[in-house]
C-alpha positions in Angstrom: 0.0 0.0 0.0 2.8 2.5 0.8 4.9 1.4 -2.3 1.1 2.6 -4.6 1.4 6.2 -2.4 4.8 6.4 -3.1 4.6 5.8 -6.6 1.7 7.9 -6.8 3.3 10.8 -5.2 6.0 10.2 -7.0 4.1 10.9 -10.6 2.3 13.7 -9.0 5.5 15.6 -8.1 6.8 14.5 -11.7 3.6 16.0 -13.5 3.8 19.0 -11.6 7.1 20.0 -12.1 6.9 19.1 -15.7 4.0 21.3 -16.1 5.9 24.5 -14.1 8.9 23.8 -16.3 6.6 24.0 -20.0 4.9 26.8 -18.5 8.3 29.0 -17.8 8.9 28.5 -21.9 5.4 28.9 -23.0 4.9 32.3 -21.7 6.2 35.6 -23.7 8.7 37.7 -22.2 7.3 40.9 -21.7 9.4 43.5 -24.1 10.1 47.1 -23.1 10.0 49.2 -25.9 11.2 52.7 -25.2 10.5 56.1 -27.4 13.2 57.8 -29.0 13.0 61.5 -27.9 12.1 63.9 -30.8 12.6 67.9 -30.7 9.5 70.0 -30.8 9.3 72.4 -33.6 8.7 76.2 -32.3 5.2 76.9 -32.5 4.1 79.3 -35.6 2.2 82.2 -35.1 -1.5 81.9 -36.3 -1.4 84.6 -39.1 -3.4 87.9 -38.8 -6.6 87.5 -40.4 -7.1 90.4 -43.3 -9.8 92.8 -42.7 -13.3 91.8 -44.3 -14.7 94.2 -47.2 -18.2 95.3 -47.1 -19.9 94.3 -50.2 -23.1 96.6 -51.2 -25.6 94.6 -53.2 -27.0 96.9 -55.9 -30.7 95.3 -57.0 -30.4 94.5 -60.6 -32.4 96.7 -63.4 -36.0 95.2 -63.7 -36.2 93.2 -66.9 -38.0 95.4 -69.6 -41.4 94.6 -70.3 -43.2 94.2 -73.5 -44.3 97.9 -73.2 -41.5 99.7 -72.5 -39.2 97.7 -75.6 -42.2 99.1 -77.7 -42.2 102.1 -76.3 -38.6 102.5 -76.8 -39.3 101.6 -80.5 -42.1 104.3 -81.2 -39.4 106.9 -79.6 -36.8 105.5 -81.2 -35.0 108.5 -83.5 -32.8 107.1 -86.8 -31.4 110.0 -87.2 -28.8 110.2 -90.5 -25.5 108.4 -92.1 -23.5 105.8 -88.8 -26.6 107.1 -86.5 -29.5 106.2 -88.9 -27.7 102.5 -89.2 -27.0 102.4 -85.4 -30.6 103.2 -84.8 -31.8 100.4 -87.4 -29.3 97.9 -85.3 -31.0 99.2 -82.6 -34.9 97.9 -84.2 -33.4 94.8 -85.0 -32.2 94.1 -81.3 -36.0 95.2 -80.1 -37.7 93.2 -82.0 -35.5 90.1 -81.6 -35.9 90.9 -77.6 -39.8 91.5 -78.3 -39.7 87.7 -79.8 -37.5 86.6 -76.6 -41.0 87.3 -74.4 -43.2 84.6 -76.6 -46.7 84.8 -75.5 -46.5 87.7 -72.8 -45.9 90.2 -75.2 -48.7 89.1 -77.4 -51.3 91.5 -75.6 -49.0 94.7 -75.6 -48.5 94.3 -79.4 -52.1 93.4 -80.4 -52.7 97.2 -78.0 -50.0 98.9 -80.2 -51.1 97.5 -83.4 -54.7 98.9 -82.1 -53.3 102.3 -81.3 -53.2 102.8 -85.7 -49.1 104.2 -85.4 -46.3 103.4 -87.3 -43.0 104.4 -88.2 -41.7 103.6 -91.9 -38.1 102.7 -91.9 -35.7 102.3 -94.9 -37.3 99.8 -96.7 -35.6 100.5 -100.5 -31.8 99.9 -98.4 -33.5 96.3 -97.7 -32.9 93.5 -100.0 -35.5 92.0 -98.4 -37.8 94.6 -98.8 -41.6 94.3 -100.6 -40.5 97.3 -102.8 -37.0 95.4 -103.9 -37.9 91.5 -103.4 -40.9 92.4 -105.7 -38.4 94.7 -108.0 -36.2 91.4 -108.0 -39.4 88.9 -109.7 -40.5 91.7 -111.8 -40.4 89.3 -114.6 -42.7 87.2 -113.4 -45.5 89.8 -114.0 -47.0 89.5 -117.3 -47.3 91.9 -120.2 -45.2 95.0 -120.7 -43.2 94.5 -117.4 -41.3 91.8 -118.6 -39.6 94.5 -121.0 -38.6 96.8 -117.7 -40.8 99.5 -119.1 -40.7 102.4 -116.6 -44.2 102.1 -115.2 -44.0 98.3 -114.4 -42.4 99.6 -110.8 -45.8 101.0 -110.1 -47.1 97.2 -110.2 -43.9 94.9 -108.7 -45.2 94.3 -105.7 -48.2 91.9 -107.5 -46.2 88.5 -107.6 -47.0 87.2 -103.4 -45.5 84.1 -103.6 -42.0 85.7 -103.3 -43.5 87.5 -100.5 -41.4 87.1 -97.6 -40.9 88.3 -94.1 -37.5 87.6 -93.1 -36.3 90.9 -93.7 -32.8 92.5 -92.1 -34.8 95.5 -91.0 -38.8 95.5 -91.4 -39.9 98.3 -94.1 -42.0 99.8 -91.2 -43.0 99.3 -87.3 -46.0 97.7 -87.7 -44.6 95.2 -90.2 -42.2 94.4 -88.2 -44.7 93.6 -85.0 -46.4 91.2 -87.7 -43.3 89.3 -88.2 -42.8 89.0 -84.4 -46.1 88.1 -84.0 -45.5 85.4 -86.7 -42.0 84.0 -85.1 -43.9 83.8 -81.9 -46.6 82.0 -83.1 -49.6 80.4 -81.2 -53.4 81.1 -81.1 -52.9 84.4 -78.8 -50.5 85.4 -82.4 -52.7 84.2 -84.9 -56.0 85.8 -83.4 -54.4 89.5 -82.9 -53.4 89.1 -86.8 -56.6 87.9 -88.0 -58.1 90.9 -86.2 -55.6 93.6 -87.7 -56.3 91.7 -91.2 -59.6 92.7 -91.0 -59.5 96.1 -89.4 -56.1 97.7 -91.4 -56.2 100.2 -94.2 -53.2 99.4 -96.1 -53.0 97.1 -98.7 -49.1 96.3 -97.6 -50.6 95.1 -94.4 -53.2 92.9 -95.8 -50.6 91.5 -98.5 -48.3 90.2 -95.8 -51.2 89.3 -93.3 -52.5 87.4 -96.1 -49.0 85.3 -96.3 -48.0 85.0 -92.9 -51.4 83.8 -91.8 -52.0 81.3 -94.6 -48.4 80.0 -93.4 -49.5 79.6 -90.2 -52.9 77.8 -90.6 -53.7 77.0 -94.1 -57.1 77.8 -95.7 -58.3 79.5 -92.5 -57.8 83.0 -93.1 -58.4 83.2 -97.1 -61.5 84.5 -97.4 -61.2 87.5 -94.6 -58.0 87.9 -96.9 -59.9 88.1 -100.1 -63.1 90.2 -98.7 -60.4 92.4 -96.9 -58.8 92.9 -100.3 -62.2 93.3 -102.6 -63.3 96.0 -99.7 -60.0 97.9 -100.2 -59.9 98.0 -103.9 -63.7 98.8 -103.8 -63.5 101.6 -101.0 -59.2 102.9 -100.7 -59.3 105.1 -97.7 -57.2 108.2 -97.7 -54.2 107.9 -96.6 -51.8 111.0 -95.1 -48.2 111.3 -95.9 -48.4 108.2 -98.5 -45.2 106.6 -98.4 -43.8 104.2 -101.3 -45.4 101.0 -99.8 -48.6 102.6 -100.0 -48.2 103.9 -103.7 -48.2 100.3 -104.7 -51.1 99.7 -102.5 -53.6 98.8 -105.0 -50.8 95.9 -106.6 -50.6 94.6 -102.8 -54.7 94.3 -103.0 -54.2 92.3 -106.5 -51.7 90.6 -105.7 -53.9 88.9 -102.6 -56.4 87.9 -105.2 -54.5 86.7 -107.2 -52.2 84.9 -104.6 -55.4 83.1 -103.3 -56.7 82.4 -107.0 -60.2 84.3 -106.2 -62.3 85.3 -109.4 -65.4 86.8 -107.5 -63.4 90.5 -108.2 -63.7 89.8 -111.9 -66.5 91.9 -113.1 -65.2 94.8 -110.6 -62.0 94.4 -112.8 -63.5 94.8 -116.2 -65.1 97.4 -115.0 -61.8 99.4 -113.3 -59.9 98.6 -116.5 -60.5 101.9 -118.0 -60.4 104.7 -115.5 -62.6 107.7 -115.6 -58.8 109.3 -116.8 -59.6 107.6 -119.5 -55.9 105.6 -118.5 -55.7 101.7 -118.4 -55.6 100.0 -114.8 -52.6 97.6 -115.2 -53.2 95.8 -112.4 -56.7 95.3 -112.9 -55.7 93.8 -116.6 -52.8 91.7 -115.0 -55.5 90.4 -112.7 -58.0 89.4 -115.2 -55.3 87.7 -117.2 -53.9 85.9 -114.1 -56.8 84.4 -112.8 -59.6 84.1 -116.2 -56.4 83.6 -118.6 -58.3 82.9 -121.8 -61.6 84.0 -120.2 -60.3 87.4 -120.0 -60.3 87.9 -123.6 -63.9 89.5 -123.8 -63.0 91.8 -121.5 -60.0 92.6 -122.4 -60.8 93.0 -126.4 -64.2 95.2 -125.1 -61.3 97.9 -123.4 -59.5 97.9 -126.1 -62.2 99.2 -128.3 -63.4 101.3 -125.4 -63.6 105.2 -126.9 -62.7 106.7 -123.7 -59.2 104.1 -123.6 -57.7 107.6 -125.5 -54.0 106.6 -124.0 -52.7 104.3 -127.3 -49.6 103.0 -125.1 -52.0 102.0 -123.1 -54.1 100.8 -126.0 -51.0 98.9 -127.2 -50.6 97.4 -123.6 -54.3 95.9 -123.9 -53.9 94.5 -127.5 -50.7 92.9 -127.1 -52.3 91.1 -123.5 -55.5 90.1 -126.2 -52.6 89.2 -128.6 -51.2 86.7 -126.2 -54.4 83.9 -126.7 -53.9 84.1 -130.8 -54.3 80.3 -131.9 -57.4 79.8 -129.0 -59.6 82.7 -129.1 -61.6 83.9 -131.9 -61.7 87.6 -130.7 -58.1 87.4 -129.8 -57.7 86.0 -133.9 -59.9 89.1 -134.9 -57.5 91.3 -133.5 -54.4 90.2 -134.7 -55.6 90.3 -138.0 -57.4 93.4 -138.1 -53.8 94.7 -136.8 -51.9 93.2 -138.9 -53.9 95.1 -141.9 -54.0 98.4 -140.6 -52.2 100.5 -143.4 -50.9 103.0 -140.4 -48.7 100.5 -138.8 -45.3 100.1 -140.2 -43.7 96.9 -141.0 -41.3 96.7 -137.5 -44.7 97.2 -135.5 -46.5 94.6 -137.4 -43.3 92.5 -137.2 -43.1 92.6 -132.8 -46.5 91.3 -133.1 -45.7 88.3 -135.3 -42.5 87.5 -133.2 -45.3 87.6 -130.1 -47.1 84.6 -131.5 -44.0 82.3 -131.2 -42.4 83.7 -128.4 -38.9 85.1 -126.8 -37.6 88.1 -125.1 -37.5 91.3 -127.1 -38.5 94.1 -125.1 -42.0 95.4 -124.2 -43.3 92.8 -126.8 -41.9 89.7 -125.0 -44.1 86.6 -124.6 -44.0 82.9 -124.0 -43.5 80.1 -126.3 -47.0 78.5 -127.0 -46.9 75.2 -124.8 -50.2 73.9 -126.6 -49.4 72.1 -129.7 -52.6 72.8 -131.1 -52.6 76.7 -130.2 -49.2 76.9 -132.4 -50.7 74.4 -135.0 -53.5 77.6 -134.6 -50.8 80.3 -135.0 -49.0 78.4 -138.1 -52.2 78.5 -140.4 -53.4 82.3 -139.6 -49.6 83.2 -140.5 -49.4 80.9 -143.6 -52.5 82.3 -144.8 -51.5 85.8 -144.7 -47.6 85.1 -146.9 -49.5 86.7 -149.8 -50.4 89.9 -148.1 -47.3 90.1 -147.2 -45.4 88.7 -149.8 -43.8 92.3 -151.2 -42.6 93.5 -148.2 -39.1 92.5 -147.4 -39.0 92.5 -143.8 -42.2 90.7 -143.2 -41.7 88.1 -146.2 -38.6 86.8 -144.2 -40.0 87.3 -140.9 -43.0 85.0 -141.3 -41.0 82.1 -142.1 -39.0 82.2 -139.7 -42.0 82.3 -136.8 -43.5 79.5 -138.6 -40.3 77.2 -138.4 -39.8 78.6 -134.5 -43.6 77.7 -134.0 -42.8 74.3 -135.4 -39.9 73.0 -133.4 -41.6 74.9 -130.4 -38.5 77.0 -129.8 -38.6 81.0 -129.1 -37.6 83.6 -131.9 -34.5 85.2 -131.6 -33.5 88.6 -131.5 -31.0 88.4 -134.0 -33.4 87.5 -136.5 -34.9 91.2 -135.9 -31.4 92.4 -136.2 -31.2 90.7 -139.6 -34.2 92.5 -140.7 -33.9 95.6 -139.5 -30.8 96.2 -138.2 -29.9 97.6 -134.8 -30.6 96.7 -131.2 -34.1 94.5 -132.2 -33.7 93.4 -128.3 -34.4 94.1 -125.1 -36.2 97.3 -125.3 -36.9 97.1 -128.5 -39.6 100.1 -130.1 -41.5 101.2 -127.5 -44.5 101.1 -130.3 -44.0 97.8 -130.9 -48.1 96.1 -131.4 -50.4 99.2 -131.8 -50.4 102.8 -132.8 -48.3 105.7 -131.6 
């Protein structure tokens, strides 16, 4: 029993002093780590701080209204030479900023347009201009305009569909509040221009009106364009201080019904052909011819042998429009030949009217080449049968030939062929009597 305590004890002392002697080499040593010492840097001075500026807010300008931009155009002086430029800078920029306010300024223009004020700016320094833009298509009017006679400026502003609004400077104030209006756009736009279409004087006004608004909504606005037109021409209201836009007032008012096709002015027209001047009404003709073409004939041929039409330029101006449905109209037929045998009519007048009938550009007498086989086919026998009246005169004998063959291959005549014939220019500008008496 002692020899099992012993042995016992004995283990228990061994594991014990085995497990003191693994603990002594398990445990870390405990390091002492010490800080190196490291020099302070002087303190630097907090800097001073720099003295604060008082800032006074100015309120910025209020923006300008509607009102006071047009205001500032209705006082707006152009003065002369670099000033009368600057100041037509200056409408540009007003009108532009005018745009800028989109609807709001709608009512403070339809109020100025009501207040009947305008200012007329430079409108012949424009390219853009009615006067130039319709001196530039000219020769799209028919009859004597083609030839640039002198009296064709009294009527350029006829031709609508080279009407435009996208001037550099406006040709007046009030114009230039319709193209605002127009680049704006909207119902609030369209309705103030409806209204000034129907409640303006000038037939300028209702030209452009006319255009802008049949831009903007299609169909809508024709027939307040056309009555607005038909009431003008029927009742022109006096105008003070007439400027150039309203000289050509009356081929603004044609223009509109001929730009919208309308032949309920017709019998107005013919009636307005011959003026109680006893003068031809060009633009009443060039409206007939426009929109009746052929039609127009009867009335045309019934001014021409009108006694109180005592002006014969303007009698030649009638017969050469008549002259112009030869080969498709019996009256128009009559006339040419009764011309053509009128013993007070030289041979180079009688000759400008036989050059008509196959077309090309010579002067006042200018026409177009017959498109209608059977009108030349027309043309060719009334010519053919008169190469015997003619036969012993030497100009004419050649002449008619020649406009037969030119009729035939459907080409114009040439001028040279009246140079052959008669020598000199035989061109543009040709004789001035060139289709009727003198």
């Amino acid at each position: 029993m002692k020899t099992i305590l012993i042995t016992v004890l004995a283990l228990g002392v061994g594991f014990a002093a085995a497990y003191f002697g693994f603990s002594s080499h398990s445990v870390p040593q405990t390091v002492q780590v010490v800080a190196a010492e490291v020099p302070v840097a002087p303190a630097i001075p907090a800097p001073t701080p720099a003295p604060v500026e008082k800032v006074v807010l100015v309120p910025a300008p209020p923006e300008e209204t509607a009102q006071d931009i047009l205001n500032d155009l209705l006082n707006l002086k152009l003065g002369s030479g670099n000033a009368h430029n600057a100041g037509l800078r200056k409408v540009v920029f007003k009108l532009e900023t005018l745009t800028l306010r989109g609807n709001s300024a709608v009512p403070a223009i339809h109020d100025f347009i009501g207040r009947n004020v305008d200012i007329t700016y430079s409108a012949q320094d424009n390219a853009n201009s009615p006067t130039n833009a319709a001196d530039a298509t000219a020769g799209n009017n028919r009859g004597y305009n083609r030839g640039g006679n002198n009296r064709s400026s009294s009527r350029r502003a006829r031709n609508l569909t080279t009407l435009q609004a996208d001037w550099v400077v406006p040709p007046s104030l009030r114009l230039g509040l319709v193209g605002t209006l127009k680049e704006i756009g909207g119902e609030e736009s369209e309705a103030a221009m409806a209204e000034m279409l129907a409640t303006t004087g000038r037939g300028v006004e209702v030209a452009y009106l006319a255009v802008l608004l049949e831009e903007m909504a299609p169909g809508k606005h024709r027939d307040s364009a056309v009555a607005a037109a038909r009431d003008l021409l029927m009742n022109p209201p006096a105008i003070d201080s007439p400027d150039r836009l309203d000289e050509l007032s009356k081929s603004y008012l044609y223009g509109v019904l001929e730009y919208f096709k309308d032949t309920t002015f017709a019998v107005n027209a013919q009636q307005m052909l011959v003026g109680k001047d006893g003068r031809l009404d060009q633009d009443a003709m060039d409206y007939l011819a426009t929109v009746m073409k052929d039609q127009s004939v009867s009335a045309l041929y019934a001014a021409y042998e009108n006694p109180a039409l005592t002006n014969q330029f303007d009698k030649m101006r009638v017969g050469r429009e008549v002259l112009n449905y030869v080969g498709q109209n019996s009256q128009a037929n009559a006339l040419f030949t009764q011309t053509m045998g009128n013993p007070d009519l030289d041979s180079r007048m009688k000759s400008f009217m036989i050059m008509q009938l196959a077309g090309g550009d010579f002067g006042p007498a200018s026409s177009e080449v017959p498109t209608d086989p059977q009108v030349a086919a027309n043309r060719i026998g009334l010519l053919n049968s008169m190469q015997s009246q003619f036969a012993n005169d030497p100009a004419l004998s050649k002449l008619i030939p020649a406009v037969v063959d030119a009729l035939q291959k459907n080409q114009p005549i040439q001028p040279d062929v009246m140079r052959g014939l008669f020598g000199g220019r035989g061109g543009r500008g040709g004789n001035n009597g060139a289709g009727g008496g003198n």
